[in-house]
C-alpha positions as CSV (number, residue, x, y, z in Angstrom):
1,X,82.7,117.9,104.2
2,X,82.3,114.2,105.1
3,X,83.5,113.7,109.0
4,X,85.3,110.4,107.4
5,X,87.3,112.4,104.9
6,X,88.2,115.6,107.3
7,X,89.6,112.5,110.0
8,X,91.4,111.0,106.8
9,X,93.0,114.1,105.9
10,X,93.9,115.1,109.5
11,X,95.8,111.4,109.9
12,X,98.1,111.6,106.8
13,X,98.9,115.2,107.9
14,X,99.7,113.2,111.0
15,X,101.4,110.4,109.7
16,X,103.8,112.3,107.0
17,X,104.6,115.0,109.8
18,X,105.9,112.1,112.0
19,X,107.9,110.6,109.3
20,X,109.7,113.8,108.4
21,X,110.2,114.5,111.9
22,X,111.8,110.6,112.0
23,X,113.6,111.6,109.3
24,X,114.9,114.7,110.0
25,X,116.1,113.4,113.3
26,X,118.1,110.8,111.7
27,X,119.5,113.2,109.0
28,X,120.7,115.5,111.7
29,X,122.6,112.6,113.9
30,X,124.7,111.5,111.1
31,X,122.6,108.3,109.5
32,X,122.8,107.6,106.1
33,X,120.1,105.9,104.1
34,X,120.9,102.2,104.9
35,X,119.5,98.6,105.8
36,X,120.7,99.5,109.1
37,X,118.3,102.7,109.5
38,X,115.4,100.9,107.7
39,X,115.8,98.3,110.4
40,X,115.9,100.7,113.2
41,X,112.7,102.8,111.9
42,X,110.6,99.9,111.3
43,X,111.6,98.8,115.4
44,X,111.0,102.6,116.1
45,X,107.3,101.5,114.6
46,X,107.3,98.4,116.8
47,X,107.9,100.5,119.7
48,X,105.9,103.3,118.8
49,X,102.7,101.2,118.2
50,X,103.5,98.7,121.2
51,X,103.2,102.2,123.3
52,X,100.3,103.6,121.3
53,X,98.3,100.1,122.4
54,X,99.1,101.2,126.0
55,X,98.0,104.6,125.3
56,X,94.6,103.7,123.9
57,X,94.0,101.0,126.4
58,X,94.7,103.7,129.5
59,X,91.8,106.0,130.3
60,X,92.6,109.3,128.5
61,X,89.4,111.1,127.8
62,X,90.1,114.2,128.9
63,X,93.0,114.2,125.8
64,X,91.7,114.3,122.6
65,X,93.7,111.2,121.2
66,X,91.6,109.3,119.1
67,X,92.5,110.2,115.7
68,X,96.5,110.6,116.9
69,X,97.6,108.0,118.5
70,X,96.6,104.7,116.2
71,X,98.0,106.4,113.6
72,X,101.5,107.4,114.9
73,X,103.5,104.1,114.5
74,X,103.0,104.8,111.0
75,X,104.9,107.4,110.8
76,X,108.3,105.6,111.0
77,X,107.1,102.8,108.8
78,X,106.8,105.3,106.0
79,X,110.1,106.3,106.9
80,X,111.4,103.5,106.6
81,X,110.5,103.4,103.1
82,X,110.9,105.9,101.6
83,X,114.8,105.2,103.4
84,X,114.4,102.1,101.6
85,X,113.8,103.8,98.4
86,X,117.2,106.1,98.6
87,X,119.3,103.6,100.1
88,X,122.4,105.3,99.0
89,X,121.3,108.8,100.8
90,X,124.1,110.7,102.7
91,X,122.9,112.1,106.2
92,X,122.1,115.6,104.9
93,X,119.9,114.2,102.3
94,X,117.9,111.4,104.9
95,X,117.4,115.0,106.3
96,X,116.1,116.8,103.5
97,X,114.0,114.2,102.4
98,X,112.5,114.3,105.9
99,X,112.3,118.4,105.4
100,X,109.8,117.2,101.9
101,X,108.1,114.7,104.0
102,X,106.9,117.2,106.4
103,X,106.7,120.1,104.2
104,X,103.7,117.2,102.1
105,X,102.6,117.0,105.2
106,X,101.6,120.6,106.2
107,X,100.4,121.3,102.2
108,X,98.3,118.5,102.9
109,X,97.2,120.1,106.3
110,X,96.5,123.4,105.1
111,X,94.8,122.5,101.9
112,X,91.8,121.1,103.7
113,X,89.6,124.4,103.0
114,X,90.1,123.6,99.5
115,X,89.1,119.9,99.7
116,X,86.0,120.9,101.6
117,X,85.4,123.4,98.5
118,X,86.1,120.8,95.9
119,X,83.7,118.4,98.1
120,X,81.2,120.7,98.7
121,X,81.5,121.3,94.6
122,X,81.4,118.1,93.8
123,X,78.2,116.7,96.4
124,X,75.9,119.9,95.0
125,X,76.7,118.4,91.0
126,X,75.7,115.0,91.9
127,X,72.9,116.1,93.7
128,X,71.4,118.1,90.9
């Protein structure tokens, strides 16, 4: 499987798994889908991205961080969102939609054998 799509994969596993976690989080301290909570997320990005610069720019190579890390502050963005898109949520659902978040996040995780099947497939037609 292409090194490109195998990293792709990897960071929207990344990415969805942080926004449930954001999610989740919020569900469980009593927050409701509001403009308030989409505010605080998308600062939680700000934050999140302003310390992932710091991270990237520090010398860190004995940690494998390079996928990780510049794709973290994305995480609460996309929570914010999908906040944004049930505005009227109670706490318990902000939680479970965090729950589905990360739940699309590990299908998406341990699918990968099957996109490198459907990959592999797919290059040996074209190539015949």
């Amino acid at each position: 499987m292409d090194q490109r799509l195998t990293g792709a994969v990897f960071r929207l596993t990344v990415v969805l798994v942080t926004a449930g976690f954001c999610l989740v989080g919020a569900g469980t301290a009593g927050l409701t889908g509001s403009l308030v909570l989409v505010a605080v997320l998308l600062g939680l990005g700000g934050v999140v991205y302003a310390l992932a610069q710091a991270v990237d720019d520090a010398d860190l190579d004995r940690y494998d961080t390079a996928d990780i890390v510049p794709v973290v502050p994305a995480g609460p963005v996309v929570a914010a969102v999908v906040v944004l898109v049930f505005l009227d949520a109670t706490a318990g659902e902000v939680q479970a939609l965090g729950g589905l978040l990360g739940l699309v996040g590990m299908a998406n995780y341990f699918l990968r054998p099957v996109y490198q099947l459907l990959y592999g497939l797919a290059s040996r037609l074209t190539s015949a």
